[in-house]
LUMFIZA-757411 format. One record per residue: residue number from 1; residue in one letter; x, y, z of N, C-alpha, C in turn. Coordinates in steps of 0.02 Angstrom, whole numbers, plus 50000, padded with zeros to 5 digits. Atoms other than C-alpha are relative to their C-alpha. Layout:
! residues N
NUM, a, X, Y, Z, X, Y, Z, X, Y, Z;
...
***
This chain:
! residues 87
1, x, 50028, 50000, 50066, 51730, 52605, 46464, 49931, 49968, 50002;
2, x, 50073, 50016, 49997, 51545, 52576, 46415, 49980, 50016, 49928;
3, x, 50037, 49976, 50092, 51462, 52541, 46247, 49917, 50034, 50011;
4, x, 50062, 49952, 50006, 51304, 52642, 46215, 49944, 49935, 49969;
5, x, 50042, 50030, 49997, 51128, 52551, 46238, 49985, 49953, 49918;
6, x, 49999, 50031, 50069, 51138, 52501, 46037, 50028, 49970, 49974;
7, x, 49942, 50039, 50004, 51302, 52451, 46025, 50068, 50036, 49946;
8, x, 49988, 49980, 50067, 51349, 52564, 45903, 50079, 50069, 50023;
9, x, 49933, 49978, 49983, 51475, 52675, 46019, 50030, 49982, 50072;
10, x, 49972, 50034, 49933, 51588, 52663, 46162, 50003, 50079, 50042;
11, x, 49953, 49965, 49950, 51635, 52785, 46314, 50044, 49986, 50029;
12, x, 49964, 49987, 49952, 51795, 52818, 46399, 50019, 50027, 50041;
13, x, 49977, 49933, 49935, 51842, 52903, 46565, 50057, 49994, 49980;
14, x, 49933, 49995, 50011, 52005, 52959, 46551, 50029, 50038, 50074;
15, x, 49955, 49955, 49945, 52145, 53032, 46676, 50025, 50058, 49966;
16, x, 49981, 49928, 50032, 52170, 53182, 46543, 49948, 50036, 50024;
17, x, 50057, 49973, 49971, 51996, 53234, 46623, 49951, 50020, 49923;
18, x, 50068, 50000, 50055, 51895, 53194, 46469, 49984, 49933, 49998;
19, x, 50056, 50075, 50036, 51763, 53071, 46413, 49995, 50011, 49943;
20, x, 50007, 49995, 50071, 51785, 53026, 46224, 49949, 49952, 49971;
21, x, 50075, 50036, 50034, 51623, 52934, 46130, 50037, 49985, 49924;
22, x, 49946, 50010, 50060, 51708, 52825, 45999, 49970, 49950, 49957;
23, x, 50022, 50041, 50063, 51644, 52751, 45827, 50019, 49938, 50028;
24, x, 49978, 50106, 49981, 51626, 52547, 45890, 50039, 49964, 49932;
25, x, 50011, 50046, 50058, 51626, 52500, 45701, 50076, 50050, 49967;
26, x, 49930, 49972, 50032, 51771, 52626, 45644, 50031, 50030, 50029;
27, x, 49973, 49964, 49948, 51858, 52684, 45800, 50034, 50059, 50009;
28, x, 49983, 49915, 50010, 51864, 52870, 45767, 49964, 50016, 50055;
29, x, 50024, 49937, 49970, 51824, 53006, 45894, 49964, 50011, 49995;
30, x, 50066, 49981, 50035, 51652, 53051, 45886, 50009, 50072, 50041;
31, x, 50018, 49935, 49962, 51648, 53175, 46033, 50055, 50011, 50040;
32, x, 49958, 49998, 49949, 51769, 53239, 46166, 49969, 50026, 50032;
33, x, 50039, 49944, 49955, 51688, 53300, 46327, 50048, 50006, 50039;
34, x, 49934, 49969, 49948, 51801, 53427, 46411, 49975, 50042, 50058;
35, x, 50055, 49967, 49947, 51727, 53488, 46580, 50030, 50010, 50052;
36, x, 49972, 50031, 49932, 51823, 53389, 46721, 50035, 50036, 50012;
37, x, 49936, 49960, 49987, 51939, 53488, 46822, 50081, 49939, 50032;
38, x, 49953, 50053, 49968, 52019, 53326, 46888, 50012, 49912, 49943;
39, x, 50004, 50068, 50065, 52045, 53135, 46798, 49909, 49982, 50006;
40, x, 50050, 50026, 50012, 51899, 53050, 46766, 49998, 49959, 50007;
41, x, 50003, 50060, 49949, 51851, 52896, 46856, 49961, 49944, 49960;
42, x, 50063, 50051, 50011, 51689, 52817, 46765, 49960, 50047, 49962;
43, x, 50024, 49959, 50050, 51571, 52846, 46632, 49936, 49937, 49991;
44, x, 50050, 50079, 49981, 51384, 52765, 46630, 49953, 50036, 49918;
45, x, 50033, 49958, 50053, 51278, 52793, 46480, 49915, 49973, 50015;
46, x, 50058, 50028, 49952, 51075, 52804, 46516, 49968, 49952, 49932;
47, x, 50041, 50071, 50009, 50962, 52665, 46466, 49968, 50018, 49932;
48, x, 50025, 49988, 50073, 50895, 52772, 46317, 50042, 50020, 49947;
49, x, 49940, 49996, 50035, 51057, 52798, 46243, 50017, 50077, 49967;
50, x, 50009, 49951, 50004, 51014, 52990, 46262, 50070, 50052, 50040;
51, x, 49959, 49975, 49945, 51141, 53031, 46405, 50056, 49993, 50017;
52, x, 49937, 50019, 49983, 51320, 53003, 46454, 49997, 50041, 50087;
53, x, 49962, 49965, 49915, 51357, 53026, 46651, 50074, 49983, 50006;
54, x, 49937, 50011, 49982, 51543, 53047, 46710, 50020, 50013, 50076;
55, x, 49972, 50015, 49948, 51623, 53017, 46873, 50068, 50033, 50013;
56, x, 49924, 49991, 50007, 51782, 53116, 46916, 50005, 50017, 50080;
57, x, 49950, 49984, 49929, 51934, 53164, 47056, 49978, 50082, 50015;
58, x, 50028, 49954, 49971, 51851, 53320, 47045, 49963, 50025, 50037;
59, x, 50049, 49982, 49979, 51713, 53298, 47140, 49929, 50004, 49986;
60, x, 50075, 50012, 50025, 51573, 53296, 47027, 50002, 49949, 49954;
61, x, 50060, 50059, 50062, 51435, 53195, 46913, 49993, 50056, 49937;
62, x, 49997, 49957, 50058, 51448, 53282, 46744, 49947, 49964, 49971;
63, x, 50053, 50032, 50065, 51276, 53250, 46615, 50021, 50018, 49926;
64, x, 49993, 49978, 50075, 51323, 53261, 46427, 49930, 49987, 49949;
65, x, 50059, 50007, 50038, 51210, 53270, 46292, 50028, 49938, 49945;
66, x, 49966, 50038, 50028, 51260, 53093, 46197, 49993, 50000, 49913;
67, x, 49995, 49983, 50070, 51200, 53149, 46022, 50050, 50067, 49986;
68, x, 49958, 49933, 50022, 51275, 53321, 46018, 50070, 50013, 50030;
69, x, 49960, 49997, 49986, 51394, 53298, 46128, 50011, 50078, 50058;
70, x, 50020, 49948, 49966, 51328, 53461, 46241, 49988, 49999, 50086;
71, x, 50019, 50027, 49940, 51356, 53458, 46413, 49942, 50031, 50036;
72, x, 50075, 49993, 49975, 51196, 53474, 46511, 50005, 50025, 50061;
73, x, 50024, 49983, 49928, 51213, 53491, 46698, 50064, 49952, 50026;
74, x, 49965, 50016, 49942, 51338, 53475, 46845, 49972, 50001, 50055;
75, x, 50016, 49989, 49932, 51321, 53391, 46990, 50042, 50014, 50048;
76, x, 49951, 50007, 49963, 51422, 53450, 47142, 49966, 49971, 50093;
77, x, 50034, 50030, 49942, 51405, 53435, 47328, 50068, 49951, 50027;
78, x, 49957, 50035, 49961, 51547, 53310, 47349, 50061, 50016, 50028;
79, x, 49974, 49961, 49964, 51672, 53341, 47460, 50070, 49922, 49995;
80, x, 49949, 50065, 50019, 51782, 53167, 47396, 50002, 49994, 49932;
81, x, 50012, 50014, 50057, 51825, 53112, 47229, 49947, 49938, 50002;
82, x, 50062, 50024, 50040, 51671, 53022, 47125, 50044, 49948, 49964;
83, x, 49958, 50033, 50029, 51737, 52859, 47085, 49940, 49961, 49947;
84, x, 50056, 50038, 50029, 51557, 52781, 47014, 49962, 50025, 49994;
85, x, 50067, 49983, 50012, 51423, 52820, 46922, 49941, 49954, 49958;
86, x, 50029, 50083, 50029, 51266, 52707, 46864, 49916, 50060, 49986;
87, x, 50069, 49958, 50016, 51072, 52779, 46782, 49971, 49939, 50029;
***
């Protein structure tokens, strides 16, 4: 879990193979990102509070879009599960 550069939400990796972005102040659901083919390990959010990265058993670095909730870009390449990710 990771609160967002403002303070204003949180991320979770999950082992359902989503990352959910969750109201800090009224702990509703904001977003669900569904992508992962495996659990989800880690979840980093970037420094401008623009980005969400995720970490999974799948193998990749997933980019979300942290306002819309739009995923952006996969990274692959790994040939292990992705236990950490950091901007």
């Amino acid at each position: 879990m990771v609160w967002s550069p403002n303070g204003i939400r949180i991320a979770s990796a999950s082992y359902d193979k989503t990352v959910r972005v969750w109201d800090a102040t009224k702990g509703n659901t904001v977003f669900i990102y569904r992508g992962h083919a495996d659990r989800v390990q880690a979840v980093a959010w970037s420094p401008d509070g623009k980005r969400i990265a995720s970490a999974s058993d799948d193998c990749t670095v997933q980019v979300w879009d942290a306002t819309t909730g739009d995923h952006i870009f996969t990274y692959g390449g790994h040939t292990a599960h992705v236990t950490a990710v950091a901007w």
